[in-house]
N, C-alpha and C positions, 0 to 999 in steps of 0.2 A: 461513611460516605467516601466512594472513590471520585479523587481530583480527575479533571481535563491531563494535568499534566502526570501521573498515575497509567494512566488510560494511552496516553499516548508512550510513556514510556512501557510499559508493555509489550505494546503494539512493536517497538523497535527491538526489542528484546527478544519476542516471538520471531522475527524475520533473521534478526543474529543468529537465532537458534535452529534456523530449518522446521520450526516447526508452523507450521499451515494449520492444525486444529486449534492451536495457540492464542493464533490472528484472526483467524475466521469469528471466533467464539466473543472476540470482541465487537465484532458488528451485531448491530442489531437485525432481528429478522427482513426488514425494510430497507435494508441500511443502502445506500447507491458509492461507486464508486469511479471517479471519472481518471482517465489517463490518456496519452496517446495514440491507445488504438481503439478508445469509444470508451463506454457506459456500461456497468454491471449494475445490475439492479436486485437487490433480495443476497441475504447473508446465501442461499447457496451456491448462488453462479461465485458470488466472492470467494467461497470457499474452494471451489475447482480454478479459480485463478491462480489461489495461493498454493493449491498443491501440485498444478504444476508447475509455477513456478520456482517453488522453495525447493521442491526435487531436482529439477533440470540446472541448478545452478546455485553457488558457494555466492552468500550475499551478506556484506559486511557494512550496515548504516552506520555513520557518525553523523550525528545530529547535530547542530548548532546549537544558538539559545532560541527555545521558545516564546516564543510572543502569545502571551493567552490574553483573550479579554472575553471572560465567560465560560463559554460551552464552544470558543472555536478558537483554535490552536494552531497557529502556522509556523512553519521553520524551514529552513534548508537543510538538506542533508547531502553529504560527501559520499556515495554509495560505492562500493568497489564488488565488483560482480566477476567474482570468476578472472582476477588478475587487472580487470578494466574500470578503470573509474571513471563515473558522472555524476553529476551534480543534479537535484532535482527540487523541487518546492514543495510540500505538504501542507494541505489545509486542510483539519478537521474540524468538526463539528460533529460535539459531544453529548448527549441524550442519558441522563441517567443513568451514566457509569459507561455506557457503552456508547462507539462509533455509531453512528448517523449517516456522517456522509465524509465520505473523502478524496480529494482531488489531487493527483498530482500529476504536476509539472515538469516539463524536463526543460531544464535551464542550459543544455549542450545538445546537437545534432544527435551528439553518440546514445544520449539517454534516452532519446523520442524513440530511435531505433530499437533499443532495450524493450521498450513500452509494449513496442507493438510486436515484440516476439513473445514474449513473458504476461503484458497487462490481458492477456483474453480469459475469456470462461472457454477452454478447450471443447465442452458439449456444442458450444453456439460457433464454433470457430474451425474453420477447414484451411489447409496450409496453405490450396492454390490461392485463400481469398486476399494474400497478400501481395 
């Protein structure tokens, strides 16, 4: 049986590593994910988030300690993206081994900004809509 904190360390290990099919694969088909520039819904929009995200940019999580109680997992992370660092909040919620749902927060102006360049499904997302 894979732990909450298993699952989530993954999750950060996949995003150190640039790899998108990594992190994708850890949501569930249903799985939702909320951030600063809106709502993905369904492991595939998450998955075209992560690839273009993990491509377009060198992203380095340190995580803090996590806080589990259960199947939901929250921690800060230290994120250094491409030379810039921000700070952002993670909450999961874990489903039999895999993500469910995940929210993150950005705890600095500069990270919201991050969100909303990087957090989209690129299909559902046109540049002027920013």
């Amino acid at each position: 049986m894979t732990t909450s904190a298993q699952v989530v360390a993954a999750y950060f290990a996949g995003v150190m590593a640039g790899d998108a099919t990594a992190v994708a694969d850890l949501f569930t088909d249903d799985a939702t994910l909320h951030n600063a520039a809106g709502t993905l819904s369904g492991n595939d929009a998450i998955r075209r988030m992560y690839e273009q995200g993990l491509a377009g940019a060198r992203m380095t999580p340190s995580p803090g300690p996590l806080v589990i109680d259960g199947d939901t997992v929250a921690v800060e992370i230290d994120l250094e993206v491409d030379g810039a660092a921000v700070r952002l909040g993670d909450f999961f919620t874990i489903r039999s081994g895999r993500i469910q749902r995940l929210s993150i927060y950005s705890l600095t102006p500069s990270g919201g900004r991050l969100l909303e360049k990087v957090g989209v499904d690129p299909q559902d997302h046109n540049p002027g809509d920013s």
